[in-house]
C-alpha positions as CSV (number, residue, x, y, z in Angstrom):
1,X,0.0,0.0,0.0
2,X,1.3,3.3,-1.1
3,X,2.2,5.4,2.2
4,X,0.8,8.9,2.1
5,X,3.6,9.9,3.9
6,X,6.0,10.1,1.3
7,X,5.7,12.8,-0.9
8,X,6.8,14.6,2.5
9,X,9.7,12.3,2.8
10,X,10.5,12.9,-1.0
11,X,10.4,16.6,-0.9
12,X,12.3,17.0,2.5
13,X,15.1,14.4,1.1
14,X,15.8,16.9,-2.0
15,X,18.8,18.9,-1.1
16,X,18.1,21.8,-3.0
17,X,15.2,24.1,-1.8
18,X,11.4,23.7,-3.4
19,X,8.5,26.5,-2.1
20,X,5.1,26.0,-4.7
21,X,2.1,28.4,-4.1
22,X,-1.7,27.5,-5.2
23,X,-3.3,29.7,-8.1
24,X,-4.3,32.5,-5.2
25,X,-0.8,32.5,-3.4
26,X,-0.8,30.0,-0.8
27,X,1.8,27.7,0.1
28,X,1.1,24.1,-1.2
29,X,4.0,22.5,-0.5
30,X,7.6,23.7,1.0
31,X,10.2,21.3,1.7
32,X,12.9,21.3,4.8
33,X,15.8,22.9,2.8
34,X,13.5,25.5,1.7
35,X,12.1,25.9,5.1
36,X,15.3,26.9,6.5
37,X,17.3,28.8,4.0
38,X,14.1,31.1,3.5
39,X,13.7,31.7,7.3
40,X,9.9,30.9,7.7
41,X,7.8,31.5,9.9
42,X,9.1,29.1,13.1
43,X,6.5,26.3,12.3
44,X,6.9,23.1,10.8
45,X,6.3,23.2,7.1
46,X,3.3,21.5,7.0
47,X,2.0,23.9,9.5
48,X,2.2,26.6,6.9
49,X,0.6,24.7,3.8
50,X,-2.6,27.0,3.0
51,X,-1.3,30.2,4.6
52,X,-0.5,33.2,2.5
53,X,3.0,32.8,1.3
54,X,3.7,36.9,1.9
55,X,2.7,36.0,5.4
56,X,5.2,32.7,5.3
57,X,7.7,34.4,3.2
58,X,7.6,37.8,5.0
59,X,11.5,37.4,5.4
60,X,11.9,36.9,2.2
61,X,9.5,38.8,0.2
62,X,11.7,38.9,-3.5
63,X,11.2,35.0,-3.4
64,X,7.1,35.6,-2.7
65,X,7.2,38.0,-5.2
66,X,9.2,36.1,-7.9
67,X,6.6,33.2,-7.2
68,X,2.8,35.7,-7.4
69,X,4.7,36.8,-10.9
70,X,5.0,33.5,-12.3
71,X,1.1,33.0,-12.0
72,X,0.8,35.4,-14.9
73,X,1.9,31.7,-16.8
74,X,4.6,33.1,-18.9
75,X,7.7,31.2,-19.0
76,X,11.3,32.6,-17.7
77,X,14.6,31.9,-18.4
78,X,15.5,28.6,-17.1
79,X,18.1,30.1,-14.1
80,X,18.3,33.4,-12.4
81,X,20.2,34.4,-9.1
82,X,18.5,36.4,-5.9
83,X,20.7,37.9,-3.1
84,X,18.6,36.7,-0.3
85,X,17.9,39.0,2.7
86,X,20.2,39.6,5.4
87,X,19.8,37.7,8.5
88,X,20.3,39.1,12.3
89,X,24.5,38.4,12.2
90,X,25.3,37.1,9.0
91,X,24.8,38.5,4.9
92,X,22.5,37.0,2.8
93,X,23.3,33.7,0.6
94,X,22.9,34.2,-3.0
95,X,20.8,31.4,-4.8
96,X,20.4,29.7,-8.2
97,X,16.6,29.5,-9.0
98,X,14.0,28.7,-11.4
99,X,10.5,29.4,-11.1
100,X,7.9,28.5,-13.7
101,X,4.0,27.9,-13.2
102,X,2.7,24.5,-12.2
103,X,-0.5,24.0,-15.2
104,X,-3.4,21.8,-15.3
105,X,-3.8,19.2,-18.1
106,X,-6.1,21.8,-19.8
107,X,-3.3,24.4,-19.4
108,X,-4.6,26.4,-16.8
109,X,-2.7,27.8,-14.4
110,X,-2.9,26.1,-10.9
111,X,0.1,27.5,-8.8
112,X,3.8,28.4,-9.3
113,X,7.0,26.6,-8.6
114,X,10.2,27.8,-7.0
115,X,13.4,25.5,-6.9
116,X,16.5,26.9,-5.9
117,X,20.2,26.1,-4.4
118,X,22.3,28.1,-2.5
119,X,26.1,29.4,-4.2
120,X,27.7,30.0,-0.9
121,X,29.9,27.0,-1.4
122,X,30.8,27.8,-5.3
123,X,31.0,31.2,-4.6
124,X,33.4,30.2,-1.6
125,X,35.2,28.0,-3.8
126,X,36.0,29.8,-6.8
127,X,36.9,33.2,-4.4
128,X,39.7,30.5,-2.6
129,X,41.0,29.2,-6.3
130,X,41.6,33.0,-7.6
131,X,43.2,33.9,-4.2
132,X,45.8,30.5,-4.8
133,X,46.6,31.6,-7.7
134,X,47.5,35.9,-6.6
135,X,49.5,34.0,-3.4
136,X,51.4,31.9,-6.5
137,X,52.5,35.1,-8.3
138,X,52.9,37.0,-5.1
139,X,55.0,34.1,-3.8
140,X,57.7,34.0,-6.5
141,X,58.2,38.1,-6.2
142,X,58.1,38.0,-2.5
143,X,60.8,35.4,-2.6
144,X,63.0,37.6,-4.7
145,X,62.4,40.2,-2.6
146,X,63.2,38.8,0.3
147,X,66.4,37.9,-0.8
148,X,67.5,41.1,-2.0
149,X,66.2,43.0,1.3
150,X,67.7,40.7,3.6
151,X,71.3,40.3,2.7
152,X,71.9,44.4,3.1
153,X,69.9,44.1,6.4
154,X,72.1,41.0,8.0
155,X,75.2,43.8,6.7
156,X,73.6,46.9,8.5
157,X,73.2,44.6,11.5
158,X,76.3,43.5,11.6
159,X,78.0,47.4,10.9
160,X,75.3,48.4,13.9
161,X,76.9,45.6,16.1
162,X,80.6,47.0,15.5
163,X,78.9,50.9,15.9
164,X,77.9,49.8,19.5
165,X,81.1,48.2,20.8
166,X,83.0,51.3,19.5
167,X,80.6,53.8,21.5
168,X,81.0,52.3,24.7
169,X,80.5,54.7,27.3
170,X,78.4,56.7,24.6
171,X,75.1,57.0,26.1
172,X,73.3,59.5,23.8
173,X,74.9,57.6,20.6
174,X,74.3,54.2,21.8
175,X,70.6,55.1,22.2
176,X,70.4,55.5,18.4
177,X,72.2,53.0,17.5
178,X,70.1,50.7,19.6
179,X,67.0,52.5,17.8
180,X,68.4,51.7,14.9
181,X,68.8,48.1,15.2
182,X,65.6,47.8,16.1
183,X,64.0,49.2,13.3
184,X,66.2,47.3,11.2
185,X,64.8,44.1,12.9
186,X,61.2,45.5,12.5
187,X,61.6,45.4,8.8
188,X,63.3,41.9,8.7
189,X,60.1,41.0,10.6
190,X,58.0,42.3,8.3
191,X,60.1,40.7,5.3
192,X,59.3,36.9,7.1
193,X,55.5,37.7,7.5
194,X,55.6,39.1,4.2
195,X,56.6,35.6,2.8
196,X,54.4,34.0,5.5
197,X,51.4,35.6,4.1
198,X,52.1,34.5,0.7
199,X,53.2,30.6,1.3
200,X,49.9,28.4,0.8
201,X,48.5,27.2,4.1
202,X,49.3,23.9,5.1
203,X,46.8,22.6,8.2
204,X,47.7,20.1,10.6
205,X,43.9,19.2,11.3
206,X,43.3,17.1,14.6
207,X,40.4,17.3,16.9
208,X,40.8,20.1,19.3
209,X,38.6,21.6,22.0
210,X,37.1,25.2,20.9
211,X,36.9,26.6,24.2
212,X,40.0,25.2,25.0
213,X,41.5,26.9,22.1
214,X,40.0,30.3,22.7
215,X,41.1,30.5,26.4
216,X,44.0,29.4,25.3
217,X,43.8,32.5,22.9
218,X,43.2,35.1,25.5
219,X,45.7,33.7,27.7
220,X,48.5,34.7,25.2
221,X,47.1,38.1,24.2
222,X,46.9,39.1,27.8
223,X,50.5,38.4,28.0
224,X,50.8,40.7,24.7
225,X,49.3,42.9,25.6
226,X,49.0,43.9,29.9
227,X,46.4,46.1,29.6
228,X,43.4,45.8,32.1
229,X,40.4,44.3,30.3
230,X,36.7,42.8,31.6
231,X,36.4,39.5,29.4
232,X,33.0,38.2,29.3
233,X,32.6,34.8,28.1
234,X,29.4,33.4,26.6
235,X,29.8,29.7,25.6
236,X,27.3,27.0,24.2
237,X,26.5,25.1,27.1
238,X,27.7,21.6,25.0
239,X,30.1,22.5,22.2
240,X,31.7,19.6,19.9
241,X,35.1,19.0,19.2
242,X,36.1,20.8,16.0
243,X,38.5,19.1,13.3
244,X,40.9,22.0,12.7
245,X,44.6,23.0,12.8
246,X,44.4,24.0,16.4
247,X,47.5,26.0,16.5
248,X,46.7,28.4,13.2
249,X,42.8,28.2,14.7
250,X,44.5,29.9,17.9
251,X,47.0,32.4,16.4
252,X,43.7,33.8,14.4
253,X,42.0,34.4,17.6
254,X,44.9,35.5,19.9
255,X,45.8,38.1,16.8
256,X,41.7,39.0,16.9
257,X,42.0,39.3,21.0
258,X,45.6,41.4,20.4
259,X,43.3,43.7,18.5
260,X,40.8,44.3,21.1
261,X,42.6,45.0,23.5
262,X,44.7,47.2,21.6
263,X,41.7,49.3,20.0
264,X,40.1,50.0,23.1
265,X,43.9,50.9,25.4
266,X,43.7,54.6,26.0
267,X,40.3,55.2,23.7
268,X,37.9,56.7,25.6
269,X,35.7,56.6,28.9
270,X,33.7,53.6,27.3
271,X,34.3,50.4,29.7
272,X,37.1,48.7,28.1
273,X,35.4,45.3,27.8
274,X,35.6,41.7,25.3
275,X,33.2,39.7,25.0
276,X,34.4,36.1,23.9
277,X,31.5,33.6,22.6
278,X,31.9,29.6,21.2
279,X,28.5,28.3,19.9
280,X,27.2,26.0,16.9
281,X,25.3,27.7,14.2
282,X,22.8,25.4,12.3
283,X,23.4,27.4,9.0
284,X,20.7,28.7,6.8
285,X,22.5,26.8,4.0
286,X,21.4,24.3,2.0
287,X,24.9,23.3,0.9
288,X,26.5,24.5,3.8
289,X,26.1,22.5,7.3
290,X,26.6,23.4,10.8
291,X,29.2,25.9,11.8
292,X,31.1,26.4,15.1
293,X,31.1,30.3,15.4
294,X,33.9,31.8,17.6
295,X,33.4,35.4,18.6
296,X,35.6,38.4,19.5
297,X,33.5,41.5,20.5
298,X,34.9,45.0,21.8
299,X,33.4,48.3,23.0
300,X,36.3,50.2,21.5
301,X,35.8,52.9,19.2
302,X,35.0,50.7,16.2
303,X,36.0,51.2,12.4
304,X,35.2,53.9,10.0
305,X,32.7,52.2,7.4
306,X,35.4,53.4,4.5
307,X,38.1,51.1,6.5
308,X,36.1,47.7,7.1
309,X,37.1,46.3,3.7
310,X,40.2,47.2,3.6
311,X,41.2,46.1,7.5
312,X,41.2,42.7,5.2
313,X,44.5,44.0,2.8
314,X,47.3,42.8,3.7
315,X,50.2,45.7,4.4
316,X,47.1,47.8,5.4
317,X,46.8,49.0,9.0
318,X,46.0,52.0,11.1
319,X,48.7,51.0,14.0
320,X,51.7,53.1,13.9
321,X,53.7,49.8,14.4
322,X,52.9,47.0,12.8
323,X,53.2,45.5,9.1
324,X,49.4,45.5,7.9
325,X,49.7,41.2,7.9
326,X,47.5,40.2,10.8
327,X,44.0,40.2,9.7
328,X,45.0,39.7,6.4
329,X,47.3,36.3,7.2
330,X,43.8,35.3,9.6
331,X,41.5,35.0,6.5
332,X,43.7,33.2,4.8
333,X,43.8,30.7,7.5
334,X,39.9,30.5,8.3
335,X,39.4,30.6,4.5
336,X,41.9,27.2,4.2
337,X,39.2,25.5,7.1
338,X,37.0,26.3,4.5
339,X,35.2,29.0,6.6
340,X,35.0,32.3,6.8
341,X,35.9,36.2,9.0
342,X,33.4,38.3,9.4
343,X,33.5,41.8,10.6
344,X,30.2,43.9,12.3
345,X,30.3,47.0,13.3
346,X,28.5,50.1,14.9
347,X,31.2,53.2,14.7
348,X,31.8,54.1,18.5
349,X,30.5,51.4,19.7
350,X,33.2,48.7,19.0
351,X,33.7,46.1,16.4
352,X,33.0,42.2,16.6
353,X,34.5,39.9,14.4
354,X,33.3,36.6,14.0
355,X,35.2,33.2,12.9
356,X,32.6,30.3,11.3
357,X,34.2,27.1,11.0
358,X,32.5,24.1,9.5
359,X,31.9,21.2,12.1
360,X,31.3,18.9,8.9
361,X,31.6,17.5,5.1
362,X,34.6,17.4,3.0
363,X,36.0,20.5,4.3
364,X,36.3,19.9,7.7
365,X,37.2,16.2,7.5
């Protein structure tokens, strides 16, 4: 006996997403994946069959209105792409659709169809395969570089070794000398993370404890950086192990902690505070699955809108010391885990970045 049960099944089993509507613009069927990239109303989708999809779709009103347009019965192209609305803490995925009218055997028209798959992933991938290939090219004139910049700096270091022994007894000189050597070893520093930035990543993934990892973290920028901070924690009451390079996981959040601390040191009567947060996200992603989500939070005074995508460059920076690598270096890292850094912020009000890592499929195994 046929089970009336499984068309459900069937639907919900599709991976991509699937939202129809009746000829007056209810939902008639809406499977799991669809349920959750499109951010329905909290019911379970069969909960929402009959009801108004501009009520059910009020999140996302270009897909309700993309769907009441096909009713019209004319044919459109076979694919299109929609940049989905934002959601509280993260942008909107971009999807592949098609939607065409669903037609009786007389040719009427008795609903619409929407089918659609989210590009995250493709997008993700293709973004990762471009930025290989500029680290390729910027590897092989980095490496040239570096050797042409470091041989007259091990020379000058030398010459500002023999300058010292000579001006013994030399206070005033000796102080710039000693200045000198070490801005000579500032820019030698900056040479290796130069060529640090530009060698591909290669992860050491084992199963490490995220909260472990992020304590961890603030435990090494404190010593960084000895500047009296309130750290508020907010972790997931049960958090899984995550399959990662632990020790590049760690450098990208003690370099995210470093910064923290350092934009709030001396910036204003604001409480200097971090808030540090571990917690799974489910993902609104069809091709995407969970996430672990580390956060770094500040009340410092924030980043000027013009800055935020460029705080990603590498060699940028707004520090009087420092060589513009650091932010820059920890993308390249998440992105290699096949996750992603994200900045939010509210100018004067502090910044949060946020580190998504996934906690499964091909990616994280």
């Amino acid at each position: 006996m046929h089970d009336s049960r499984f068309a459900g099944w069937l639907l919900d089993s599709v991976r991509s997403g699937l939202v129809a509507i009746d000829a007056s613009g209810a939902i008639a069927a809406l499977n799991a994946a669809g349920h959750r990239v499109l951010g329905c109303a909290g019911e379970a989708s069969a909960a929402l069959i009959g009801r108004d999809c501009r009520d059910v779709l009020a999140a996302q009103p270009a897909v309700a209105q993309r769907l009441l347009e096909a009713l019209d019965g004319i044919e459109r192209p076979s694919r299109a792409e929609l940049v989905l609305a934002a959601g509280a803490d993260r942008p909107g995925p971009t999807i592949g659709y098609t939607v065409s009218p669903v037609r009786t055997p007389e040719g009427g028209i008795a609903g619409a169809v929407l089918q659609f798959r989210d590009l995250t992933p493709y997008e993700r991938n293709a973004e990762q395969g471009r930025l290989r290939e500029r680290l390729a090219a910027l590897g092989e004139m980095a490496a040239g570089l570096a050797h042409e910049i470091r041989n007259p700096l091990a020379g000058m270091e030398i010459l500002t070794g023999l300058l010292r022994r000579r001006l013994a007894g030399h206070d005033e000189e000796l102080a710039l000398v000693n200045e000198l050597t070490a801005e000579l070893r500032r820019v030698a520093q900056t040479v290796t993370d130069s060529l640090e930035f530009v060698r591909p990543v290669a992860l050491r993934r084992e199963s490490v404890d995220p909260v472990e990892v992020l304590e961890e973290s603030l435990a090494r920028a404190r010593s960084r950086v000895p500047f009296d901070v309130d750290v508020r924690r907010d972790y997931a009451e049960t958090v899984p192990a995550l399959r990662a390079d632990g020790e590049r996981i760690e450098g990208v959040l003690t370099n995210l902690i470093v910064n923290a601390f350092e934009a709030m040191h001396g910036a204003g009567s604001e409480p200097a505070r971090v808030s540090l947060g571990v917690r799974v996200d489910a993902c609104e992603g069809i091709e995407i699955g969970p996430e672990l989500v580390f956060t770094v939070a500040d009340t410092g005074p924030g980043i000027p809108e013009d800055l935020r995508e460029r705080v990603f460059y590498p060699f940028f920076t707004t520090k009087q010391r420092g060589s513009g690598i650091g932010l820059a270096q920890a993308q390249k890292i998440v992105d290699g885990h096949g996750g992603r850094l994200e900045l939010e912020c509210d100018p004067g009000h502090g910044a949060t970045f946020r580190v998504r890592l996934p906690l499964a499929g091909p990616e994280a195994a």
